[in-house]
C-alpha beads as a LAMMPS data file, in Angstrom:
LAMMPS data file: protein, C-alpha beads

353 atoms
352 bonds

1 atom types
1 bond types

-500.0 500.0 xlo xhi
-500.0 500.0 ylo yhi
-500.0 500.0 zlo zhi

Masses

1 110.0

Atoms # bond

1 1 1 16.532 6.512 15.410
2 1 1 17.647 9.502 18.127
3 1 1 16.948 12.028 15.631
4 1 1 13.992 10.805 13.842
5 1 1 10.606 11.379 15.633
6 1 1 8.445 8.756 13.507
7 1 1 11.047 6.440 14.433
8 1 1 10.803 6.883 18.488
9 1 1 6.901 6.050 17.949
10 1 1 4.774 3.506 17.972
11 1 1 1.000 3.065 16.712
12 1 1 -1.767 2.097 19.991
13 1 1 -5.534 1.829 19.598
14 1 1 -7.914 3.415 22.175
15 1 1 -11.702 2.718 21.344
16 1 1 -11.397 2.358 17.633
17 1 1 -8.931 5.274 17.442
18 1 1 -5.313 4.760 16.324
19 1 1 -3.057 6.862 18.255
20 1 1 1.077 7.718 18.251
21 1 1 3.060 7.558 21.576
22 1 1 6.692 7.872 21.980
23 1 1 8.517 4.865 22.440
24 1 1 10.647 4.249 25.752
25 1 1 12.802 1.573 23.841
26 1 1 14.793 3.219 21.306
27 1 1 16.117 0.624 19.466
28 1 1 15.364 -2.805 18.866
29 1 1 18.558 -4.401 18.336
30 1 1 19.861 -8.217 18.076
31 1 1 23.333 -10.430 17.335
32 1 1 22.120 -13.149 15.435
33 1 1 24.306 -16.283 13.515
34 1 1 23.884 -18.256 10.298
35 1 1 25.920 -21.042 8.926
36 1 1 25.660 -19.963 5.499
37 1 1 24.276 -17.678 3.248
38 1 1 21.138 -19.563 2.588
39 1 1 20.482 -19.279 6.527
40 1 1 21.090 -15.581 6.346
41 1 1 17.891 -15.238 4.109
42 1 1 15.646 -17.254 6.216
43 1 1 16.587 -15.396 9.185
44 1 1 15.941 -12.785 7.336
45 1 1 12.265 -13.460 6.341
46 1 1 12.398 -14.319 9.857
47 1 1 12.801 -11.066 11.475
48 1 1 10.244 -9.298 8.629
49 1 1 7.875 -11.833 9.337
50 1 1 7.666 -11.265 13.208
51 1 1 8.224 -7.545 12.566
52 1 1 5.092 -7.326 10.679
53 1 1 2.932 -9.712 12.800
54 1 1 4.627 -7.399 15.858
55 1 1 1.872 -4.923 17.318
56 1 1 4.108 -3.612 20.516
57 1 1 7.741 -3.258 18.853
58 1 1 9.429 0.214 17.907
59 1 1 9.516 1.077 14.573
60 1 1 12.759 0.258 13.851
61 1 1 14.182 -2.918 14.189
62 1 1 18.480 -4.187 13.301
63 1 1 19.492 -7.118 13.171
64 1 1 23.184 -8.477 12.662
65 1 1 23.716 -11.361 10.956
66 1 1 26.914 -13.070 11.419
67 1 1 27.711 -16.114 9.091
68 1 1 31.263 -17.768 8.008
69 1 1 31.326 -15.828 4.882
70 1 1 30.051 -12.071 5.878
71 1 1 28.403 -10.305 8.399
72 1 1 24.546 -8.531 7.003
73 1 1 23.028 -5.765 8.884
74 1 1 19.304 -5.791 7.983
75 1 1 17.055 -2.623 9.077
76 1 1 13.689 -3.166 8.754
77 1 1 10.952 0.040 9.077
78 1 1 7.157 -0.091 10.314
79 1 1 5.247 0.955 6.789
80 1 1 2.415 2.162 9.667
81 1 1 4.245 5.117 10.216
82 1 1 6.072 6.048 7.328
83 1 1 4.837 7.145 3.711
84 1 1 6.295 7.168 0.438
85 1 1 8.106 10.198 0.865
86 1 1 9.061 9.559 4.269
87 1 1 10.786 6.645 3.501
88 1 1 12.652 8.497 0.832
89 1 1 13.830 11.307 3.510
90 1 1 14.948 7.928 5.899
91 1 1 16.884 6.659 3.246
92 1 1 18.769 9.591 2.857
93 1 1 19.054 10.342 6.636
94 1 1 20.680 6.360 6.515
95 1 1 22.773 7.627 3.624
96 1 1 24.294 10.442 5.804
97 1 1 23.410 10.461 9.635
98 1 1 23.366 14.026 11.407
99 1 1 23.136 15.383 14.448
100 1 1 19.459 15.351 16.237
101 1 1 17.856 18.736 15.958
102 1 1 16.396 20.453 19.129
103 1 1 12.643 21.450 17.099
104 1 1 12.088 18.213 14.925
105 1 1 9.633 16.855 17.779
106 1 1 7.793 20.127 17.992
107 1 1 7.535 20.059 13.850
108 1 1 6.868 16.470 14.353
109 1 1 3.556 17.298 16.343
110 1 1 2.900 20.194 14.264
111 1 1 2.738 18.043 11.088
112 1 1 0.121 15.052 13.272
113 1 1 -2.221 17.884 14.836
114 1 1 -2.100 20.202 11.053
115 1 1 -3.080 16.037 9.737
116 1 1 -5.859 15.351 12.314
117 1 1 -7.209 18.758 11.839
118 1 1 -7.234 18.287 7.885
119 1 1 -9.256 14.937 8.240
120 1 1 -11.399 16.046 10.728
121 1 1 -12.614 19.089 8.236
122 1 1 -12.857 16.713 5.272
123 1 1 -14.992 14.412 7.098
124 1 1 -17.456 17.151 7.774
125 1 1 -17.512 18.638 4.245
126 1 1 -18.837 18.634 1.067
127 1 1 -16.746 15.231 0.288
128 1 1 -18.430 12.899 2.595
129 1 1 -21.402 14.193 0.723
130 1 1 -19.634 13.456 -2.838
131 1 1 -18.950 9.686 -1.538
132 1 1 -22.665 9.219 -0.293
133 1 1 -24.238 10.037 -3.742
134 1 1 -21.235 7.494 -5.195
135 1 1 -22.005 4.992 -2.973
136 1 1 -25.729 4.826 -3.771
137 1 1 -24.971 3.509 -7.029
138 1 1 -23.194 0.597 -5.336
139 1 1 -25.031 -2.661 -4.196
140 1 1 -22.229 -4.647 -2.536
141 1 1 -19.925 -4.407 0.542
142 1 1 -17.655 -2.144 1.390
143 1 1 -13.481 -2.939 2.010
144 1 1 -13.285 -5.196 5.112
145 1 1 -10.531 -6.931 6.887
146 1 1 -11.006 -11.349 5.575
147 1 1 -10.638 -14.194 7.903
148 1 1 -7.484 -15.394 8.335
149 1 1 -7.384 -18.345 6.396
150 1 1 -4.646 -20.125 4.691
151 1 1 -3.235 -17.872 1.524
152 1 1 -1.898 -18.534 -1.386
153 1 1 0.976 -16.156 -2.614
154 1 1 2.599 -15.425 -6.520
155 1 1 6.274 -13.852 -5.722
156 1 1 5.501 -11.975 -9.167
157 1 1 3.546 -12.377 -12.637
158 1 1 5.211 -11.969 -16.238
159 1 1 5.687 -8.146 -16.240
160 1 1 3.717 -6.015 -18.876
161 1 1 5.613 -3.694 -21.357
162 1 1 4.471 -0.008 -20.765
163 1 1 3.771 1.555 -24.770
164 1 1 5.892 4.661 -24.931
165 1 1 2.855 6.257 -26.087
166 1 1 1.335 6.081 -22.346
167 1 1 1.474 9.825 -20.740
168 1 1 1.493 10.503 -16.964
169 1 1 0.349 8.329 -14.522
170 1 1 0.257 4.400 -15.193
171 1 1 -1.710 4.008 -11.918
172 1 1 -5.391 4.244 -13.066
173 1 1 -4.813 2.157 -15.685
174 1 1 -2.993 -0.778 -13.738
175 1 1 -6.322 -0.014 -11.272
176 1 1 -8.742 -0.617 -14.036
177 1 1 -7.262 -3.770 -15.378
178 1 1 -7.075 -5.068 -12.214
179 1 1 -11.192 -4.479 -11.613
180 1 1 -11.684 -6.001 -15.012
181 1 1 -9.926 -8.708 -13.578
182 1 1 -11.922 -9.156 -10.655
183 1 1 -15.197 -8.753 -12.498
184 1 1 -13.589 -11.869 -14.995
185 1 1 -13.573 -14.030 -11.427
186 1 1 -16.257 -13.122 -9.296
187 1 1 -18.745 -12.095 -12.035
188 1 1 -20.225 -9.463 -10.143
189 1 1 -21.385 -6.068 -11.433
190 1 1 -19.802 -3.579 -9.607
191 1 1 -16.360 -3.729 -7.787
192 1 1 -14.602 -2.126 -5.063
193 1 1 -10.947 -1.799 -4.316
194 1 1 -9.067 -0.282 -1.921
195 1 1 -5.644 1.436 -2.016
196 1 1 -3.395 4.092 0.082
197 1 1 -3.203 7.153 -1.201
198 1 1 -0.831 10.068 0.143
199 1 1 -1.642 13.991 0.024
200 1 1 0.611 15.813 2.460
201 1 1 0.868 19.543 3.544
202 1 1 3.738 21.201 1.771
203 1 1 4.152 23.439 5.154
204 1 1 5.547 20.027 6.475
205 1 1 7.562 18.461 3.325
206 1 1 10.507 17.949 5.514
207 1 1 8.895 16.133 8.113
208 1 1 8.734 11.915 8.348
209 1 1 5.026 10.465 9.363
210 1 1 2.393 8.357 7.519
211 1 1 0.581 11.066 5.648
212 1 1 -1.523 8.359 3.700
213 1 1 -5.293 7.685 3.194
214 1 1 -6.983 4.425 2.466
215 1 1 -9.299 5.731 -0.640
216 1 1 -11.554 3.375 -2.301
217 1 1 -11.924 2.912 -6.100
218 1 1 -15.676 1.868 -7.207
219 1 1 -15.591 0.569 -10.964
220 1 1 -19.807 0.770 -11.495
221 1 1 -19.075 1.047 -15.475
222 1 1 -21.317 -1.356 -16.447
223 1 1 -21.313 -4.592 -18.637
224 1 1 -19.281 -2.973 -21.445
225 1 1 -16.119 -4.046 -22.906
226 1 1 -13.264 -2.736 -20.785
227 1 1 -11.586 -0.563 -23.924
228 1 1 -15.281 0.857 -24.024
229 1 1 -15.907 1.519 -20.234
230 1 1 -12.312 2.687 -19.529
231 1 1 -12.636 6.432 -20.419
232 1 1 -15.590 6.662 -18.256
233 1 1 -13.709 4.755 -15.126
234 1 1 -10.789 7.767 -15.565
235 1 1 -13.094 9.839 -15.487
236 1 1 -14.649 8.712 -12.233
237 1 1 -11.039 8.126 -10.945
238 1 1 -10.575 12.029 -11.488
239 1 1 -13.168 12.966 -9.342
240 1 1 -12.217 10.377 -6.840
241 1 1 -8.863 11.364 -6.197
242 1 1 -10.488 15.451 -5.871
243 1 1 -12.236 13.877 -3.001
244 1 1 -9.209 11.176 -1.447
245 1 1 -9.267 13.633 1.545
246 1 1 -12.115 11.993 3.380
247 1 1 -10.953 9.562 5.631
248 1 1 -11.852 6.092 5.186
249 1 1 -13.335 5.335 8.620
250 1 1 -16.118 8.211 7.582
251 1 1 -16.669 6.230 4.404
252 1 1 -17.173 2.993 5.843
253 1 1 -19.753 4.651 7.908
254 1 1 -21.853 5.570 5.528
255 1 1 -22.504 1.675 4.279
256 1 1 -24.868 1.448 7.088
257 1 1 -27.060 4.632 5.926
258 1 1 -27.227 4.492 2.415
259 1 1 -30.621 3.329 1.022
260 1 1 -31.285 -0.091 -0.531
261 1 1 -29.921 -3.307 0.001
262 1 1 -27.096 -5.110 -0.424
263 1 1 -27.286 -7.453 -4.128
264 1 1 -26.862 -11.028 -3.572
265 1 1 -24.057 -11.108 -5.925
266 1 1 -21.224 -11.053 -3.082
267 1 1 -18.422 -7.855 -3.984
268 1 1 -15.089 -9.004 -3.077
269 1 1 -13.033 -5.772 -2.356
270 1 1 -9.122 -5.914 -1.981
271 1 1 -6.237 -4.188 -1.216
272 1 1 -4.349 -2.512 -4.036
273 1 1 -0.344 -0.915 -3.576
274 1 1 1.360 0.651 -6.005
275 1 1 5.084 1.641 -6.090
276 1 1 7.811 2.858 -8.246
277 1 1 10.992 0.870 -8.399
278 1 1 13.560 1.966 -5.999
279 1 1 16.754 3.056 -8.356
280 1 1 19.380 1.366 -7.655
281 1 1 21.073 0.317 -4.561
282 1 1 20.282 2.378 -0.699
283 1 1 23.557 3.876 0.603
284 1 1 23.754 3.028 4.435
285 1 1 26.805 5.222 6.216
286 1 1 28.646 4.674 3.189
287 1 1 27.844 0.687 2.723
288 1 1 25.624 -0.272 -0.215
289 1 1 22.761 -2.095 0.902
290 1 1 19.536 -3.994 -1.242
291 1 1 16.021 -3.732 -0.352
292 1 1 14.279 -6.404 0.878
293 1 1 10.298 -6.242 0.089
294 1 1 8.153 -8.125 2.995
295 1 1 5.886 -9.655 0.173
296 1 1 8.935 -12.848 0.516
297 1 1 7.281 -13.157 4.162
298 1 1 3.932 -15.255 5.182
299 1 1 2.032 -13.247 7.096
300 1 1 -2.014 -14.101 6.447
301 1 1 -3.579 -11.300 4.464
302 1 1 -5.488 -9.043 5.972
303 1 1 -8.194 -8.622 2.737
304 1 1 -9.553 -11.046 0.517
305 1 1 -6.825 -10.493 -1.653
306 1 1 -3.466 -8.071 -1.980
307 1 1 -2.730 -7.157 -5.418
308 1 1 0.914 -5.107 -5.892
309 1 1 2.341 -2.795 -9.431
310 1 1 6.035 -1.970 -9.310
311 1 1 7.064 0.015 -12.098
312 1 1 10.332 0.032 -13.804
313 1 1 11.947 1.383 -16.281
314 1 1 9.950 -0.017 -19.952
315 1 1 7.582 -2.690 -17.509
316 1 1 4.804 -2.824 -14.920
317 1 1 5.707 -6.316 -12.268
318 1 1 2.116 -7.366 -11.043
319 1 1 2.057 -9.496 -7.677
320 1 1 -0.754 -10.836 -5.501
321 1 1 -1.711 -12.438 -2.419
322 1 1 -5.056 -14.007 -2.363
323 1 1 -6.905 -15.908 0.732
324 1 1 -7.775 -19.061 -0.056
325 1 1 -11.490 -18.406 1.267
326 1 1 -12.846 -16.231 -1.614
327 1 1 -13.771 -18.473 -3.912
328 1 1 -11.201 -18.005 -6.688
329 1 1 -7.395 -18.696 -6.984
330 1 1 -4.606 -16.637 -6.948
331 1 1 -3.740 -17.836 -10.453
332 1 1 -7.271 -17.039 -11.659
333 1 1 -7.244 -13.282 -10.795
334 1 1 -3.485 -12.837 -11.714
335 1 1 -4.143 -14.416 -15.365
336 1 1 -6.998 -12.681 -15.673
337 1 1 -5.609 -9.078 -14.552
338 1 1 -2.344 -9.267 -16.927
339 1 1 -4.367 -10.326 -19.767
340 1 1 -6.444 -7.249 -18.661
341 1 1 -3.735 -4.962 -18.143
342 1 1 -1.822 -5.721 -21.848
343 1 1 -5.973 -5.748 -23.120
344 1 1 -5.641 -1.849 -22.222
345 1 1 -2.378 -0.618 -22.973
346 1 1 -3.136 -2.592 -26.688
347 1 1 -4.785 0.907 -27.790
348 1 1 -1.479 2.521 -27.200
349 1 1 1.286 2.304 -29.935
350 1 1 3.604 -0.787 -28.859
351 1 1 7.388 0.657 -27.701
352 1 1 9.906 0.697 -29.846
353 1 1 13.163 -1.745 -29.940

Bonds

1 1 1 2
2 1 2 3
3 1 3 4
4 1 4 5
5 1 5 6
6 1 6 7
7 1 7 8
8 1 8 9
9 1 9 10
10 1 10 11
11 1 11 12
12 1 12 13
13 1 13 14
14 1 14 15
15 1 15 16
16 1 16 17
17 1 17 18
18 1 18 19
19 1 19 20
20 1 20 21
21 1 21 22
22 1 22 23
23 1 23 24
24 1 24 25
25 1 25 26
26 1 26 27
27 1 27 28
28 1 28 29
29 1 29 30
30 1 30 31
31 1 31 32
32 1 32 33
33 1 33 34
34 1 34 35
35 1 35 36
36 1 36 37
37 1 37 38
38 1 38 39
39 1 39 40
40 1 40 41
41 1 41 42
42 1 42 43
43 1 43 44
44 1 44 45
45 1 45 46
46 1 46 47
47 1 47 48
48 1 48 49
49 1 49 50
50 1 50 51
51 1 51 52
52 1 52 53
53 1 53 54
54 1 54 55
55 1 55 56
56 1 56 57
57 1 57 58
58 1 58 59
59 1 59 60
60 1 60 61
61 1 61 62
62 1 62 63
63 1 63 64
64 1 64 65
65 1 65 66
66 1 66 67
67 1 67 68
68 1 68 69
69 1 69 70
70 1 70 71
71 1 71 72
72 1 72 73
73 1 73 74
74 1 74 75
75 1 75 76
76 1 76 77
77 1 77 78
78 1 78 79
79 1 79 80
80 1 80 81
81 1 81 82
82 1 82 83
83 1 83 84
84 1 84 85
85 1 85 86
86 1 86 87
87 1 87 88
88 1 88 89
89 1 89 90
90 1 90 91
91 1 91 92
92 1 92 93
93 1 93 94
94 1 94 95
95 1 95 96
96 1 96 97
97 1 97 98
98 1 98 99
99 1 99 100
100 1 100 101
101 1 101 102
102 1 102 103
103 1 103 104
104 1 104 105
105 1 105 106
106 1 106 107
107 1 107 108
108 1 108 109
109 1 109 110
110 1 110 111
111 1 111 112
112 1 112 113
113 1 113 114
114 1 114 115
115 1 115 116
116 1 116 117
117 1 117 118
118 1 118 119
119 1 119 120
120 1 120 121
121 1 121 122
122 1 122 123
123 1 123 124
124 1 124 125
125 1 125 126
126 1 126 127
127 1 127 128
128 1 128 129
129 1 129 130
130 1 130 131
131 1 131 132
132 1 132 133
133 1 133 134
134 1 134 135
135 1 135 136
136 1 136 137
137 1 137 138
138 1 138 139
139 1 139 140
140 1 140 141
141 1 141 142
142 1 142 143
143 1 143 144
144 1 144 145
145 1 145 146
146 1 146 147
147 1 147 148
148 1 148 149
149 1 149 150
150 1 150 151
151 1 151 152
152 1 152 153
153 1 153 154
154 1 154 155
155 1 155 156
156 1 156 157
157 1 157 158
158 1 158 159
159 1 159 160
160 1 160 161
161 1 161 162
162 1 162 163
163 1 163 164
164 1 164 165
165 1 165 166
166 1 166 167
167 1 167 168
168 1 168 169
169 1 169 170
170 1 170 171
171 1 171 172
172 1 172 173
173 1 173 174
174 1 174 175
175 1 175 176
176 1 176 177
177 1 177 178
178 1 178 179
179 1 179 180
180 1 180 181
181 1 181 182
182 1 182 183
183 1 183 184
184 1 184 185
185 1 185 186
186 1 186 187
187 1 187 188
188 1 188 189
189 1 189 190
190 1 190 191
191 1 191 192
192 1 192 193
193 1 193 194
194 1 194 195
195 1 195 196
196 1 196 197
197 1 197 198
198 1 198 199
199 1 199 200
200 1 200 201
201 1 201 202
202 1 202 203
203 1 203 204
204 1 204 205
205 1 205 206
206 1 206 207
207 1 207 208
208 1 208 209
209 1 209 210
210 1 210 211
211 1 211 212
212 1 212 213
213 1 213 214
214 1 214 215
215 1 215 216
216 1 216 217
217 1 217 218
218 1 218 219
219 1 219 220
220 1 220 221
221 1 221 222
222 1 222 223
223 1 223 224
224 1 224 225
225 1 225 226
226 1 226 227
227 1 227 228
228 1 228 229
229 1 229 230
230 1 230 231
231 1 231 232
232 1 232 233
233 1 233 234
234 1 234 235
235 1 235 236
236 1 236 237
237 1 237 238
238 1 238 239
239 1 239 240
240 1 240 241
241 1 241 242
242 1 242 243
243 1 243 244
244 1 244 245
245 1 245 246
246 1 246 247
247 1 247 248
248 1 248 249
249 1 249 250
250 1 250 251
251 1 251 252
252 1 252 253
253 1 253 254
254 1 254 255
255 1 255 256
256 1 256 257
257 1 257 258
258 1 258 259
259 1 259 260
260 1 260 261
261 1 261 262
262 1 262 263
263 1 263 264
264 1 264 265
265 1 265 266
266 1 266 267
267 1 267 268
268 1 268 269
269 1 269 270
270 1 270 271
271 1 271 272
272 1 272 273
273 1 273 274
274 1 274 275
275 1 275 276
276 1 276 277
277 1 277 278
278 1 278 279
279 1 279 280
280 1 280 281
281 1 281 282
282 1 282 283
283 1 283 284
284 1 284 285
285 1 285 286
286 1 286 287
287 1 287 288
288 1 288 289
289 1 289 290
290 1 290 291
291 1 291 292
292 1 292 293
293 1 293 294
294 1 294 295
295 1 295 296
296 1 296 297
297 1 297 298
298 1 298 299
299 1 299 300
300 1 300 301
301 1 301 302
302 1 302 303
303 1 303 304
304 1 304 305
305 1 305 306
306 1 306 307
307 1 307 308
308 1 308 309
309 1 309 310
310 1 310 311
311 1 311 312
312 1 312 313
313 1 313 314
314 1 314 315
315 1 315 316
316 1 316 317
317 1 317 318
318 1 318 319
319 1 319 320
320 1 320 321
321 1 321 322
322 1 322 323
323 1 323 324
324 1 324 325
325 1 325 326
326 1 326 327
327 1 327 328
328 1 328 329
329 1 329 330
330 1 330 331
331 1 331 332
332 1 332 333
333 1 333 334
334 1 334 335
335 1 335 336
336 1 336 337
337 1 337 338
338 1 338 339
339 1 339 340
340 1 340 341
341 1 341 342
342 1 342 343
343 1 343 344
344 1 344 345
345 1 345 346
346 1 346 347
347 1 347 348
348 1 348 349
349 1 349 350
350 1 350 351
351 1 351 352
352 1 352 353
């Protein structure tokens, strides 16, 4: 944590701005005891649990769990200020710790000013104006944060077999099935889902930080059948993700300005996350270690519903999280949105045995 900038932060809000400030505490560090191994796991779920619900913690957090049996250390990292490929430069820094270096603070600040400087420029260009002409076409409500109401969580869904026919990324088509889905439950029109989306200067590839966007994805396609409508949504994805550099806050903005009026068919918009599997074990100081995902915690979701893809090797793992207060169940949407997802990869040819 010494030698790791985005580690020695943490994230404060001033006026509706997030902001990063270093950290006095540099570690956040606790002895804990369990009488057996099914103890260690609650603590655990525990320690993610309060870690995400924390708002003032560092971004770090160890804890080391003694029991009978074995001792765990568990290491658990604040997703607000680390990306994809961040994490993957932590994991290796855990793999082999060095020696702090003298100008990673000063390429630390470099990377957040060249970031803040990159979003202010693509809020005032021609992309803000690419997202108001898209959003005209939409009568509904933009991504908002749901009342925290009781959820209702599915650890994981039947996975889906990925055709070996499929070529580049799964992503838009795991998106797509999932606002098929969605239409299947809510019967609106039109849907809108959110995800995080990460576009980083190459200047700063070495550096850790969150270098992500919240884009949304607006599926306006029509009443068609989804193997019918799904070349046009890719093609709208395409010119979405040209555009992912406009930051959200500057799209939620221009809800308020657009002409017409919201439909009374209510658009329920949702989070969307989308990962890889991580390959094997993660080497800690020479000590194999297993990730733990947070989705085994019970936080209250922060959007009408969470939806998650992993993929792995031959399969796509769906998971959700769905608040209780919109109307639908979490088995409703995740039936729906596997029956959607194998309904779309049925034009490919089927893998081979």
């Amino acid at each position: 944590m010494l030698r790791n900038p985005t580690l020695s932060c943490r994230i404060g809000f001033s006026r509706g701005k997030a902001y990063q400030e270093r950290y006095s505490t540099t570690y956040d560090f606790a002895e804990l005891r369990a009488e057996d191994e099914a103890g260690v796991v609650r603590l655990s779920r525990t320690v993610v649990d309060e870690f995400e619900a924390s708002l003032d913690g560092v971004a770090m957090a160890a804890r080391l769990v003694r029991s009978r049996d074995a001792d765990y250390l568990l290491l658990v990292f604040d997703h607000a200020l680390v990306d994809g490929q961040s994490q993957l430069m932590m994991i290796q820094q855990l793999a082999a710790p060095g020696s702090p270096d003298d100008a990673q603070w000063e390429r630390f600040e470099a990377a957040v000013r060249d970031r803040a400087e990159s979003e202010s420029a693509a809020a005032g260009g021609r992309g803000t104006a690419f997202w108001a002409d898209r959003l005209k076409n939409f009568h509904g409500e933009l991504p908002q944060g749901a009342a925290q109401m009781p959820s209702e969580i599915i650890a994981g869904l039947p996975g889906v077999a990925i055709p070996s026919a499929v070529r580049g990324s799964h992503f838009p088509y795991v998106l797509f099935s999932l606002h098929r889905a969605l239409r299947d439950v809510t019967g609106g029109d039109a849907t809108v889902i959110a995800y995080p989306w990460g576009r980083r200067n190459e200047a700063f590839s070495d550096v850790t930080g969150c270098f992500l966007n919240t884009v949304i994805s607006i599926d306006l396609t029509g009443p068609r059948s989804p193997l019918e409508a799904m070349d046009d949504f890719l093609d709208d994805w395409c010119l979405e993700i040209d555009h992912a550099d406009v930051p959200f806050g500057s799209l939620a903005r221009l809800g308020s300005d657009l002409p017409g009026s919201v439909s009374g068919t209510l658009v329920y918009a949702g989070m969307f996350v989308y990962e890889a599997a991580t390959e094997g074990s993660v080497n800690v100081a020479g000590v194999e270690a297993v990730e733990v995902s947070p989705r085994f915690g019970h936080n209250q979701p922060m959007s009408p519903f969470t939806a998650a893809a992993t993929v792995r090797e031959h399969e796509i793992g769906l998971e959700l999280t769905v608040d209780e207060g919109t109307g639908y169940g979490v088995q409703d949407l995740g039936t729906r949105w596997r029956h959607r997802l194998n309904e779309v990869f049925s034009r490919f040819p089927a893998r081979q045995s």
